[in-house]
mmCIF file as gemmi writes it, N, C-alpha and C atoms, coordinates in Angstrom:
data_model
loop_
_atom_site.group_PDB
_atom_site.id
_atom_site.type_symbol
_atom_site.label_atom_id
_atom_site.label_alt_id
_atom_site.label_comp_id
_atom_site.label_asym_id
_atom_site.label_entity_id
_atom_site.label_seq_id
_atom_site.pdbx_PDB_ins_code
_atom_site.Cartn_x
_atom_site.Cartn_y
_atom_site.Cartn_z
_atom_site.occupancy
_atom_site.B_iso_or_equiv
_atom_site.pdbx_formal_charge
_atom_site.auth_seq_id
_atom_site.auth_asym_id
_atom_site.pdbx_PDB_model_num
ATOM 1 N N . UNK Axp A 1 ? -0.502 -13.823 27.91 1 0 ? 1 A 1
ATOM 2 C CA . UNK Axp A 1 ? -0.192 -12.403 27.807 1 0 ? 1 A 1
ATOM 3 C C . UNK Axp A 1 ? -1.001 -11.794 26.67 1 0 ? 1 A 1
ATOM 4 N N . UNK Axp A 2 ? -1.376 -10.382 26.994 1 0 ? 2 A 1
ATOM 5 C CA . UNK Axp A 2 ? -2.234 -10.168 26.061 1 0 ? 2 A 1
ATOM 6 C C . UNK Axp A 2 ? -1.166 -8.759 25.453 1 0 ? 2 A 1
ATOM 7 N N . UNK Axp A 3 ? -1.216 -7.92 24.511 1 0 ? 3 A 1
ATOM 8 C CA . UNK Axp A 3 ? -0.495 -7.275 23.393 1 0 ? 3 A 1
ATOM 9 C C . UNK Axp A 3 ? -1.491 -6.19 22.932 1 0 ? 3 A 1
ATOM 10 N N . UNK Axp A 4 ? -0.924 -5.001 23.157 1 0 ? 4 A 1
ATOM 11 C CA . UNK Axp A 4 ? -2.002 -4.174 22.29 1 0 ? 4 A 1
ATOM 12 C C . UNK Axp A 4 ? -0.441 -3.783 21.122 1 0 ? 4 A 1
ATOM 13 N N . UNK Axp A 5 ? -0.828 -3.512 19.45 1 0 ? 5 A 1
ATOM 14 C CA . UNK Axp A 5 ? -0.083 -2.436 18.745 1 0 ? 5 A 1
ATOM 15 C C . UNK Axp A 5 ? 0.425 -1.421 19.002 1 0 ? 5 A 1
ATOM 16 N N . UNK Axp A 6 ? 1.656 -1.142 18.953 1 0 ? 6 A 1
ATOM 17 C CA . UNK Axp A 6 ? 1.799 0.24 19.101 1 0 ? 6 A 1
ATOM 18 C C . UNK Axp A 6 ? 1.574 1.452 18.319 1 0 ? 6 A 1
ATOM 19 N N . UNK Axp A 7 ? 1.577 2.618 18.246 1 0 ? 7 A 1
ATOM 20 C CA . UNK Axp A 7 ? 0.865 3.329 17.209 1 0 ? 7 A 1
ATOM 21 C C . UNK Axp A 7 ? 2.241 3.817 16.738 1 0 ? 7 A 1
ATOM 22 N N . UNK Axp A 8 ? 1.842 3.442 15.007 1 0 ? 8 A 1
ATOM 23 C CA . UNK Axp A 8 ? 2.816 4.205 14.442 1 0 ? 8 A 1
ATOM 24 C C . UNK Axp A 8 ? 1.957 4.789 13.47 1 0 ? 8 A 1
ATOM 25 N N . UNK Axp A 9 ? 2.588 5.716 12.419 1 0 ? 9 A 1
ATOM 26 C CA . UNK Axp A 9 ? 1.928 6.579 11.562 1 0 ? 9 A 1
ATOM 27 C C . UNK Axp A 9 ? 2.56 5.573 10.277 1 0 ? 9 A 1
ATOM 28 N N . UNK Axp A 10 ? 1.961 5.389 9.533 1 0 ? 10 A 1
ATOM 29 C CA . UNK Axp A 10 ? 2.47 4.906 8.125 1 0 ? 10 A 1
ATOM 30 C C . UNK Axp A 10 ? 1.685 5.443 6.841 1 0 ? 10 A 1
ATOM 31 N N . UNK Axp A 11 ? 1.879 5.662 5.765 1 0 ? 11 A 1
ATOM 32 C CA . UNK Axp A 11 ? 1.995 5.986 4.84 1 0 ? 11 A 1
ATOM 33 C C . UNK Axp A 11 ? 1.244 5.143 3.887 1 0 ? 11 A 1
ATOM 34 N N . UNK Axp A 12 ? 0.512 5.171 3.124 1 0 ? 12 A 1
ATOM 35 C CA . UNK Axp A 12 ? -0.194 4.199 2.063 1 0 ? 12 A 1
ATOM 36 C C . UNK Axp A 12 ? -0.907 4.858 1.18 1 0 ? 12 A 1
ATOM 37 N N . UNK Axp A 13 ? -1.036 4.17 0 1 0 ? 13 A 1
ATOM 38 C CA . UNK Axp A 13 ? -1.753 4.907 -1.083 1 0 ? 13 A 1
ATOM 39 C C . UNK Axp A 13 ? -3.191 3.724 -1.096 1 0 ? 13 A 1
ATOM 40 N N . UNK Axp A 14 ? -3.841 3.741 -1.69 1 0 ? 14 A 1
ATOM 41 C CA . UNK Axp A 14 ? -5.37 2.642 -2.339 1 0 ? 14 A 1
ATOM 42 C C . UNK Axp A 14 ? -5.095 2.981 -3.729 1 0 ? 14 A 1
ATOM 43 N N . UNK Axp A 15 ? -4.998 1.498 -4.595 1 0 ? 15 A 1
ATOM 44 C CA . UNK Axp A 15 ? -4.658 0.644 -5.841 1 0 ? 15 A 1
ATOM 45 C C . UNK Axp A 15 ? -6.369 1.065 -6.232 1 0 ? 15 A 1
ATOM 46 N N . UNK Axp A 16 ? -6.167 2.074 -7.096 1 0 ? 16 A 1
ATOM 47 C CA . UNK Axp A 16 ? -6.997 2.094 -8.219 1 0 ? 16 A 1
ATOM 48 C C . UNK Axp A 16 ? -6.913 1.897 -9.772 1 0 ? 16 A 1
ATOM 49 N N . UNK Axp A 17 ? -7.122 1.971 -10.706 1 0 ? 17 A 1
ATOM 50 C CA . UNK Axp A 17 ? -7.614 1.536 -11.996 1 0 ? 17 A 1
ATOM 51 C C . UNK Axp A 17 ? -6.842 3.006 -12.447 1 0 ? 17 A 1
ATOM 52 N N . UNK Axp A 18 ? -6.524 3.965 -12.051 1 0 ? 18 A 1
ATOM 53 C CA . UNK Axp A 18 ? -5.963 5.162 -12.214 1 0 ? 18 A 1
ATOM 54 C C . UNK Axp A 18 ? -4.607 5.939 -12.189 1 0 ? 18 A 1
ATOM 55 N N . UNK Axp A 19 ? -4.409 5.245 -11.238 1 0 ? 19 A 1
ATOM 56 C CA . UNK Axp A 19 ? -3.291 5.509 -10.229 1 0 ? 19 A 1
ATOM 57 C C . UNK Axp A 19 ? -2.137 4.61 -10.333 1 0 ? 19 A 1
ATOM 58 N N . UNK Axp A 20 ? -1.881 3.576 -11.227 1 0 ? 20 A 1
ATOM 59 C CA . UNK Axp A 20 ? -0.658 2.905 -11.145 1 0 ? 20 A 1
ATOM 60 C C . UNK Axp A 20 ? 0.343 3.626 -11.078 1 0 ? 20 A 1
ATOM 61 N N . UNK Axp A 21 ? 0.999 4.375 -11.77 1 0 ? 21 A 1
ATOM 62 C CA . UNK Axp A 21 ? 1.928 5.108 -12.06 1 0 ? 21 A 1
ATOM 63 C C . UNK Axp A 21 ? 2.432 5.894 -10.802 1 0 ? 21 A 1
ATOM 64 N N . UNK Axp A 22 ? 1.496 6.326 -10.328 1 0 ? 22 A 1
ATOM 65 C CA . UNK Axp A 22 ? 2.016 7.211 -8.935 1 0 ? 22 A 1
ATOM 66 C C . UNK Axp A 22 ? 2.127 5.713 -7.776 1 0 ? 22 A 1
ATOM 67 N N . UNK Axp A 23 ? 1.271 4.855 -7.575 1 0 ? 23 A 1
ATOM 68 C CA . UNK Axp A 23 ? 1.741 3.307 -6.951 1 0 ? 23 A 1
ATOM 69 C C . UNK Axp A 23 ? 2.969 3.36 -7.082 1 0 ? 23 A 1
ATOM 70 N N . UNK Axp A 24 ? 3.676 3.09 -8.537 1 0 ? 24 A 1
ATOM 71 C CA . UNK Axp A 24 ? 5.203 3.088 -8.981 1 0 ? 24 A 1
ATOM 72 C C . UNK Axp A 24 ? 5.87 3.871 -8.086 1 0 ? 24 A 1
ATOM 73 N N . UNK Axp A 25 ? 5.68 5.381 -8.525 1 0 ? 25 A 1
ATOM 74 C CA . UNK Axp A 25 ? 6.32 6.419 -8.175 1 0 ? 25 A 1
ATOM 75 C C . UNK Axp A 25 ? 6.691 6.412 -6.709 1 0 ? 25 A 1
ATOM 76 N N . UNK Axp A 26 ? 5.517 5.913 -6.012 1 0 ? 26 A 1
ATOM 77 C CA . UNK Axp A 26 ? 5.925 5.567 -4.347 1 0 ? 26 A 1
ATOM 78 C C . UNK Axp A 26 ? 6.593 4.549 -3.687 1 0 ? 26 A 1
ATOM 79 N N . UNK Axp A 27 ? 6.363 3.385 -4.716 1 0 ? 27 A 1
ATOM 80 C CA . UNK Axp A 27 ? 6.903 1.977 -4.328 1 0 ? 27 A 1
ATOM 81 C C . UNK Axp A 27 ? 8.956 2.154 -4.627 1 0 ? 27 A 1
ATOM 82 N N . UNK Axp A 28 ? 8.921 3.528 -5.414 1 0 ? 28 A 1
ATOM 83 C CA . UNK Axp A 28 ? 10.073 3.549 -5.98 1 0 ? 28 A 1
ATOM 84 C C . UNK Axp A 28 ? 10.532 3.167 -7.223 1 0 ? 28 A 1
ATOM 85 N N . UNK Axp A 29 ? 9.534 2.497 -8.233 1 0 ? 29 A 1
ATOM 86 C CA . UNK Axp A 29 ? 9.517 2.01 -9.273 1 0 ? 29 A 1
ATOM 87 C C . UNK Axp A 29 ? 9.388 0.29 -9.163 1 0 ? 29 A 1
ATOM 88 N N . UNK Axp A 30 ? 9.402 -0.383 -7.859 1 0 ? 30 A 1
ATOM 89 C CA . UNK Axp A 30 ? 9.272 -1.776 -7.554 1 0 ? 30 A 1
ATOM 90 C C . UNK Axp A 30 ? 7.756 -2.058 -8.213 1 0 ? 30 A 1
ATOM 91 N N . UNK Axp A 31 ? 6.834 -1.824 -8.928 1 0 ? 31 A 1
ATOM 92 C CA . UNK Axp A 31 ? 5.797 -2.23 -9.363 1 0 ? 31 A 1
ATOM 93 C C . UNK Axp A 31 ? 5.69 -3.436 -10.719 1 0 ? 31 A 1
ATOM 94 N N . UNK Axp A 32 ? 5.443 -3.908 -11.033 1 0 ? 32 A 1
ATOM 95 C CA . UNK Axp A 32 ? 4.799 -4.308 -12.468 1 0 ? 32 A 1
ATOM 96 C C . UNK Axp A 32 ? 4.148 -5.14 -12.76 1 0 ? 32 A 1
ATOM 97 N N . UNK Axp A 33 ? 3.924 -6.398 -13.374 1 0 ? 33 A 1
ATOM 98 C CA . UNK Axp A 33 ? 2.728 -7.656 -13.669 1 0 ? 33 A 1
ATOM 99 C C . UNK Axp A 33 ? 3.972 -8.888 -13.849 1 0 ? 33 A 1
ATOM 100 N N . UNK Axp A 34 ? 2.659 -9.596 -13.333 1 0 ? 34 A 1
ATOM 101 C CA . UNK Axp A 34 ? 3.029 -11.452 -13.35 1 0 ? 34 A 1
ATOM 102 C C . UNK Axp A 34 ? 3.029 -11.548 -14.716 1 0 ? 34 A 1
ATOM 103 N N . UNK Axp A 35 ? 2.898 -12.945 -14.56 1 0 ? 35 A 1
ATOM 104 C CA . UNK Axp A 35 ? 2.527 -13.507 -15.869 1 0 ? 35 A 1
ATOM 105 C C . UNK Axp A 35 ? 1.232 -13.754 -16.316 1 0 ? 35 A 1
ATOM 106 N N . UNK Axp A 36 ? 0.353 -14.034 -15.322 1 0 ? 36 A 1
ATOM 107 C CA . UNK Axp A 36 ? -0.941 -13.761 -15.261 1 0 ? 36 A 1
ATOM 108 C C . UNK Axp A 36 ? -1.356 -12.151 -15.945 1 0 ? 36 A 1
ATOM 109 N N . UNK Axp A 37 ? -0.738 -11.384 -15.389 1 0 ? 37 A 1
ATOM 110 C CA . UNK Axp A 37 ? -1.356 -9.745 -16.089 1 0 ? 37 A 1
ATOM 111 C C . UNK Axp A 37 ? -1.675 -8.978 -14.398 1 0 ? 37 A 1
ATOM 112 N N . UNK Axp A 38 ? -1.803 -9.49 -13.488 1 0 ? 38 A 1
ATOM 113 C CA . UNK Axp A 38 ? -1.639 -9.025 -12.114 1 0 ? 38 A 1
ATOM 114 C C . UNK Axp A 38 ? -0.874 -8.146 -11.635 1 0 ? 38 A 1
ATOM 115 N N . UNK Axp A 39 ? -0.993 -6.857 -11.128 1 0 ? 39 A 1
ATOM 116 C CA . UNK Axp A 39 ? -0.014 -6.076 -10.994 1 0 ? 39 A 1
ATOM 117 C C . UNK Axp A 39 ? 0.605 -6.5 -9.319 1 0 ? 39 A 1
ATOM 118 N N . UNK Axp A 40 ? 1.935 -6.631 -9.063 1 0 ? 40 A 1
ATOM 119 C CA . UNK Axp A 40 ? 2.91 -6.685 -8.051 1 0 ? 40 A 1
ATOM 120 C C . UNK Axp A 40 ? 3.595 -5.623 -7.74 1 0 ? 40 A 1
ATOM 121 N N . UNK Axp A 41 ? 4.002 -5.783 -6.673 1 0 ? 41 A 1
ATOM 122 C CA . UNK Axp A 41 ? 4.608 -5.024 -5.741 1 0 ? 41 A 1
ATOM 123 C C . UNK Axp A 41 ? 6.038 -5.989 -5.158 1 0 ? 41 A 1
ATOM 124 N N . UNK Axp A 42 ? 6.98 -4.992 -5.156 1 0 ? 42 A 1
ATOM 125 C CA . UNK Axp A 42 ? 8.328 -5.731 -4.46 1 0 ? 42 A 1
ATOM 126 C C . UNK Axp A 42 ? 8.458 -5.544 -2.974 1 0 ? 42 A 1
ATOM 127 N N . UNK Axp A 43 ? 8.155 -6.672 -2.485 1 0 ? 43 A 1
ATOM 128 C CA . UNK Axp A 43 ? 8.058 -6.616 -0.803 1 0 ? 43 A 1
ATOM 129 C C . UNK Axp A 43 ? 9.284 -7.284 0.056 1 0 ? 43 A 1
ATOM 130 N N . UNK Axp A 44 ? 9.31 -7.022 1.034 1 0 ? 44 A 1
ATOM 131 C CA . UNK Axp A 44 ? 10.66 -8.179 1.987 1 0 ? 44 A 1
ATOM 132 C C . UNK Axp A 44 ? 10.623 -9.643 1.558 1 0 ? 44 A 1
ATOM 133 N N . UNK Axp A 45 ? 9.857 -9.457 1.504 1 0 ? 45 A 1
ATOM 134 C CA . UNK Axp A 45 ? 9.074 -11.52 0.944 1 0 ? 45 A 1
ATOM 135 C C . UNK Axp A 45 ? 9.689 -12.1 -0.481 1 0 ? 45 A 1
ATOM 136 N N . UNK Axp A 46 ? 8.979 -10.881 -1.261 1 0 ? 46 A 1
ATOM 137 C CA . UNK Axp A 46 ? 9.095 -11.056 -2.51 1 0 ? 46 A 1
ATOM 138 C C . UNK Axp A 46 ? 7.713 -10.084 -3.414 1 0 ? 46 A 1
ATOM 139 N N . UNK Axp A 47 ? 7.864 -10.701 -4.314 1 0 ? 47 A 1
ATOM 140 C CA . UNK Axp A 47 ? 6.62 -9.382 -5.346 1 0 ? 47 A 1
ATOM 141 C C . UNK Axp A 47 ? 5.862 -10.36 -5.048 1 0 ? 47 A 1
ATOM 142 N N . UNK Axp A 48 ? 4.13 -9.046 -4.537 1 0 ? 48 A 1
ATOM 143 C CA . UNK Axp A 48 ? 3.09 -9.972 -4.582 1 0 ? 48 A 1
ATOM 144 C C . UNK Axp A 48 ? 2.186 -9.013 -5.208 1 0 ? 48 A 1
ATOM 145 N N . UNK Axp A 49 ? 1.224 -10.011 -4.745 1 0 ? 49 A 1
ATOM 146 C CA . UNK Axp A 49 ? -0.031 -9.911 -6.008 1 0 ? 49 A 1
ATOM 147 C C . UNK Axp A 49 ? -0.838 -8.296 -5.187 1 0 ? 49 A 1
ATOM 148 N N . UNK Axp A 50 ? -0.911 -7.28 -6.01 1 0 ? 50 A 1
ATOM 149 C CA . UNK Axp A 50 ? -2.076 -6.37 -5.712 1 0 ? 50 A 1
ATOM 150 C C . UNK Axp A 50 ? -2.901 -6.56 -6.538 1 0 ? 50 A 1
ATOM 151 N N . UNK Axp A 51 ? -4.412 -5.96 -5.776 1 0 ? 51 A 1
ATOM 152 C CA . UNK Axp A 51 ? -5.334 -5.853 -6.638 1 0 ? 51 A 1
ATOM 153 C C . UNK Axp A 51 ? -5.983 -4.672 -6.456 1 0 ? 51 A 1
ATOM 154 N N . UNK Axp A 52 ? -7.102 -4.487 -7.424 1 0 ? 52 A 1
ATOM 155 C CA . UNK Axp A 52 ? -7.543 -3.236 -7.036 1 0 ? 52 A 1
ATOM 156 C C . UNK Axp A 52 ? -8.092 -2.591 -5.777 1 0 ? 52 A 1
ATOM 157 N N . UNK Axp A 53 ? -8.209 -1.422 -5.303 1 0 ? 53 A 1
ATOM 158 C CA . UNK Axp A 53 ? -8.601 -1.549 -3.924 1 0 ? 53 A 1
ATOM 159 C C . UNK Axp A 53 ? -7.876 -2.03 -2.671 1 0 ? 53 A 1
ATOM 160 N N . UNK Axp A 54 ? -6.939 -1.996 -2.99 1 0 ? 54 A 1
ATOM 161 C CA . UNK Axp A 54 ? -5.877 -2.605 -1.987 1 0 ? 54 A 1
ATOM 162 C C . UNK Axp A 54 ? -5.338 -1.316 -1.583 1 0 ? 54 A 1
ATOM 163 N N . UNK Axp A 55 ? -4.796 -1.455 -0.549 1 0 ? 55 A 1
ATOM 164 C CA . UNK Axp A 55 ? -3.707 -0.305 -0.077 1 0 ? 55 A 1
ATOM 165 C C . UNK Axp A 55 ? -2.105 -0.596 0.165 1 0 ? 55 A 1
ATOM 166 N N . UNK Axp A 56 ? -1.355 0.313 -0.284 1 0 ? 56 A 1
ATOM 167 C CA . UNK Axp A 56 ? -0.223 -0.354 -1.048 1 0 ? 56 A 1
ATOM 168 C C . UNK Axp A 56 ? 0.53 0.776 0.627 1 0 ? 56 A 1
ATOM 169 N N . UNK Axp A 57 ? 1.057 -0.05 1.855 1 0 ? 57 A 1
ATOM 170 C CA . UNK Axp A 57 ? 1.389 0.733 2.936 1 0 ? 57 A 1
ATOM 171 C C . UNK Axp A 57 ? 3.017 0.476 3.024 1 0 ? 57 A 1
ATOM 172 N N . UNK Axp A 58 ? 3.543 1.863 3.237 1 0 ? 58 A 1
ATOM 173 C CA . UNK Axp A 58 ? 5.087 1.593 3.521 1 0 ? 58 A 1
ATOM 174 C C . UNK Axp A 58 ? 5.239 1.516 4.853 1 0 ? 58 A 1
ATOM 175 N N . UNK Axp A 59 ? 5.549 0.439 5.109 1 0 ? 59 A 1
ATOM 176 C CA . UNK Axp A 59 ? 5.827 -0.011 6.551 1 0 ? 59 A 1
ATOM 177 C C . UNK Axp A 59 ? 7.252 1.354 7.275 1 0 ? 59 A 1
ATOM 178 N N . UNK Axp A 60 ? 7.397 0.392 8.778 1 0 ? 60 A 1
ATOM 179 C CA . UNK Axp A 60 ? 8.212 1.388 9.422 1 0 ? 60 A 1
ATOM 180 C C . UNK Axp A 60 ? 9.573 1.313 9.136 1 0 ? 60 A 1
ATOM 181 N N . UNK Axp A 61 ? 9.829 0.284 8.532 1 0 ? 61 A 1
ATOM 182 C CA . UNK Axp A 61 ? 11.384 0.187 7.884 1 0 ? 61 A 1
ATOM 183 C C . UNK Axp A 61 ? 11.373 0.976 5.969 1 0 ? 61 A 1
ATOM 184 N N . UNK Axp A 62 ? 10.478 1.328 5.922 1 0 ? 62 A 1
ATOM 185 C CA . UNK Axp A 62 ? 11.139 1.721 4.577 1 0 ? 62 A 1
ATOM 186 C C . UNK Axp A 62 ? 10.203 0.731 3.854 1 0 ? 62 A 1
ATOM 187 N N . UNK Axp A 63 ? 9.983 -0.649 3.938 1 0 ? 63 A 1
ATOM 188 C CA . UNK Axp A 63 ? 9.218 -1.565 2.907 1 0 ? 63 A 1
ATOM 189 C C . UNK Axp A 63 ? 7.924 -1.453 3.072 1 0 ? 63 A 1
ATOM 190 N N . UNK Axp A 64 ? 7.399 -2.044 1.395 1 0 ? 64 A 1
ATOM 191 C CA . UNK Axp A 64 ? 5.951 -1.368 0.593 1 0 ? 64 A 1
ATOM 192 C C . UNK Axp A 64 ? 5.326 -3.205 0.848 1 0 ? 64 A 1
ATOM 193 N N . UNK Axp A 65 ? 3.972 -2.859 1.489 1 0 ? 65 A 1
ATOM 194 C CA . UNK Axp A 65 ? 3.152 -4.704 1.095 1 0 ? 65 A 1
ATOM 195 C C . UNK Axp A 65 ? 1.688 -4.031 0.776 1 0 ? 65 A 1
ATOM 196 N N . UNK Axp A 66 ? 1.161 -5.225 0.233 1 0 ? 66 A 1
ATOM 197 C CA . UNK Axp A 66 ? -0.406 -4.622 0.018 1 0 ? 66 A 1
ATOM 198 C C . UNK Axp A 66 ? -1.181 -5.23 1.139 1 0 ? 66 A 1
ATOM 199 N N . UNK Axp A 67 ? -2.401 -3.971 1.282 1 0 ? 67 A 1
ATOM 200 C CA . UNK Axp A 67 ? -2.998 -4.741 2.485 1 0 ? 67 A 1
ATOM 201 C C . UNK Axp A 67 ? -4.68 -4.335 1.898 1 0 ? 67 A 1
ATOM 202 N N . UNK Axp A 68 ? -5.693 -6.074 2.359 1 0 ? 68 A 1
ATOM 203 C CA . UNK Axp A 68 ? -6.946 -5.519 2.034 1 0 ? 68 A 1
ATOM 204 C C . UNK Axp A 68 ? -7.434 -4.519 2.546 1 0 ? 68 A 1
ATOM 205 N N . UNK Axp A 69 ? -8.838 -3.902 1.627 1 0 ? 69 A 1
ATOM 206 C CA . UNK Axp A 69 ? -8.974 -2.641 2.123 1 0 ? 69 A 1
ATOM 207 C C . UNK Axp A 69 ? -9.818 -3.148 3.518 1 0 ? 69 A 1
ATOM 208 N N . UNK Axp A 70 ? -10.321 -4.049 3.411 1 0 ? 70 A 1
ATOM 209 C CA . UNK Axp A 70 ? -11.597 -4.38 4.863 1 0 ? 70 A 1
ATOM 210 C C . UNK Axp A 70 ? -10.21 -4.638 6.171 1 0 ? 70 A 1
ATOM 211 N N . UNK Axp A 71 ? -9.22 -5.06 5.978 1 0 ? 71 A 1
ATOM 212 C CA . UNK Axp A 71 ? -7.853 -5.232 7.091 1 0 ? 71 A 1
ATOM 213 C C . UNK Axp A 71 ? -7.551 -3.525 7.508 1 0 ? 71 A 1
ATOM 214 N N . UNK Axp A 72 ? -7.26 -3.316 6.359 1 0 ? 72 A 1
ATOM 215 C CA . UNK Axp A 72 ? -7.098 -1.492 6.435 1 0 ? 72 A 1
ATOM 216 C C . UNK Axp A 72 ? -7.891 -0.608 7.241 1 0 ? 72 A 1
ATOM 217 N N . UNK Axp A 73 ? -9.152 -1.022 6.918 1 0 ? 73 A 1
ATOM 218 C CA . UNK Axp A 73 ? -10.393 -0.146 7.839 1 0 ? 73 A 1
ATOM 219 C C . UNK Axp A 73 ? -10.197 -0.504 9.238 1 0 ? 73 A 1
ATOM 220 N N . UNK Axp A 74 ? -10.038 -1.91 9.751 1 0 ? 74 A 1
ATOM 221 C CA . UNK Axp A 74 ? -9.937 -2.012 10.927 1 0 ? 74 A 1
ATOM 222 C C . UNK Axp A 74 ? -8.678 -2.141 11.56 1 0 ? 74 A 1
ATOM 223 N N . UNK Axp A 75 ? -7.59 -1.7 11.114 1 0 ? 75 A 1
ATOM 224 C CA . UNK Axp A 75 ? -6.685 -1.566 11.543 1 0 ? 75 A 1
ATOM 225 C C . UNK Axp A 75 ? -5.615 0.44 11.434 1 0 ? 75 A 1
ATOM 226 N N . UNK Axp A 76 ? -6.428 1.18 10.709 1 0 ? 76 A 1
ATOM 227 C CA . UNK Axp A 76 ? -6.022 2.17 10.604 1 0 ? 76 A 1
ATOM 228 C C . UNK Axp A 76 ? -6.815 3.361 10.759 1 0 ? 76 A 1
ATOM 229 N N . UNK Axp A 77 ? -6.602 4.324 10.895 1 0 ? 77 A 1
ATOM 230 C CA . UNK Axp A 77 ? -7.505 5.493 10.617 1 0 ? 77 A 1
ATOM 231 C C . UNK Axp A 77 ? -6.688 6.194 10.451 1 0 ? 77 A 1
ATOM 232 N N . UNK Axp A 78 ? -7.557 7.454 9.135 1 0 ? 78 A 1
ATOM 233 C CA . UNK Axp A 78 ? -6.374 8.571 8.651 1 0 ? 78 A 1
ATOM 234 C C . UNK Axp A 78 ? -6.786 9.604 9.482 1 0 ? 78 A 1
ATOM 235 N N . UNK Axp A 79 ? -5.208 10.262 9.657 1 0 ? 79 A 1
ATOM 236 C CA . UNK Axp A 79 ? -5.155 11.396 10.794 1 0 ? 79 A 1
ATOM 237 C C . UNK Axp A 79 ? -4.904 12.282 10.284 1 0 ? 79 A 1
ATOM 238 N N . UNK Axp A 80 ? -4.715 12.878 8.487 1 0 ? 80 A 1
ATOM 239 C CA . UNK Axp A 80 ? -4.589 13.978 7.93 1 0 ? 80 A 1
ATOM 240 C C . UNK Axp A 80 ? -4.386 13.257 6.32 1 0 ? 80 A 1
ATOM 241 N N . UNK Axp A 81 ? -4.763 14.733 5.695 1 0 ? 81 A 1
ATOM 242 C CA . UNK Axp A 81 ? -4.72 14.136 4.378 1 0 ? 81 A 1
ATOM 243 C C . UNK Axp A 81 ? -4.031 15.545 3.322 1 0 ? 81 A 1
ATOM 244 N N . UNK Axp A 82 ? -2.722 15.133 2.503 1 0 ? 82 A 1
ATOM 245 C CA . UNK Axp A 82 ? -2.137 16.065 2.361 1 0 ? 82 A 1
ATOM 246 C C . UNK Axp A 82 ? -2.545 17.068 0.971 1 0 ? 82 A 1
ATOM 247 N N . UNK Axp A 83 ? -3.396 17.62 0.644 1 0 ? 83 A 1
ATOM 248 C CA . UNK Axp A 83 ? -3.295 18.481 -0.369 1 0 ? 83 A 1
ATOM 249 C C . UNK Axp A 83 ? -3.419 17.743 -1.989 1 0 ? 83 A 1
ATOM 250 N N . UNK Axp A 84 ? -1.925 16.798 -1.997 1 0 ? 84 A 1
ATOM 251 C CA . UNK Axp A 84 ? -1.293 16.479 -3.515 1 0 ? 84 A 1
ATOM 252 C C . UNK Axp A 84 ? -1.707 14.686 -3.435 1 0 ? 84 A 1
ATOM 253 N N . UNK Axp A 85 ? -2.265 14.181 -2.167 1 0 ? 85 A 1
ATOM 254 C CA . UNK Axp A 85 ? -2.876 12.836 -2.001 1 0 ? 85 A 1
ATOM 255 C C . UNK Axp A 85 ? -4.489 12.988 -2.843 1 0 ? 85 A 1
ATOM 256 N N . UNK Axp A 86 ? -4.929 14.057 -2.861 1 0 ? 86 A 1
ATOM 257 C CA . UNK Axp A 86 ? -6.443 14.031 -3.217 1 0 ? 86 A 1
ATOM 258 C C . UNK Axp A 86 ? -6.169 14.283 -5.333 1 0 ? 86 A 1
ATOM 259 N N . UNK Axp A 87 ? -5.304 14.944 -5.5 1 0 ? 87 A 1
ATOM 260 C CA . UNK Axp A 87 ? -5.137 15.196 -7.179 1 0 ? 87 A 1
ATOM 261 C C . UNK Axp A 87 ? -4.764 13.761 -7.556 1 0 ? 87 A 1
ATOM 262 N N . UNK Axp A 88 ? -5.885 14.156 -8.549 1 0 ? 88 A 1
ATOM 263 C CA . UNK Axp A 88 ? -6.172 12.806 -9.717 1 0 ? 88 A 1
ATOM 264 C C . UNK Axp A 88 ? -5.449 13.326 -10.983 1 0 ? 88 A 1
């Protein structure tokens, strides 16, 4: 049997060097560092490792995972972009 995705719309930010704080702000405050110095994310799983350039996507239940950006490209395309997503 073969499976195509179904289309859903989801939500994600990209993990820059800039932007932690609003990461936070979206994750809900689930963000912070290992012990290493690695910044995490609180997922269904557990906290994992982001890195920069990652895209930090809230799935369709409500939960935040990081996904590479090269997975991202071929698995998404943006269909609008809101105004207060582009302020740095």
């Amino acid at each position: 049997m073969k499976y195509r995705k179904k289309a859903v719309v989801i939500e994600a930010l990209q993990l820059t060097i800039h932007n932690t704080a609003r990461i936070g702000d979206f994750v809900g405050g689930d963000i912070g560092r290992n012990a290493e110095g690695d910044i995490v994310i609180t997922t269904l799983e557990d906290a994992m490792k982001c890195s920069i350039g990652d895209f930090i996507i809230r799935g369709v239940k409500g939960e935040f995972y990081p996904c590479k950006p090269d997975i991202f490209e071929l698995t998404y395309e943006k269909i609008y972009e809101n105004k207060k997503d582009t302020d740095k």
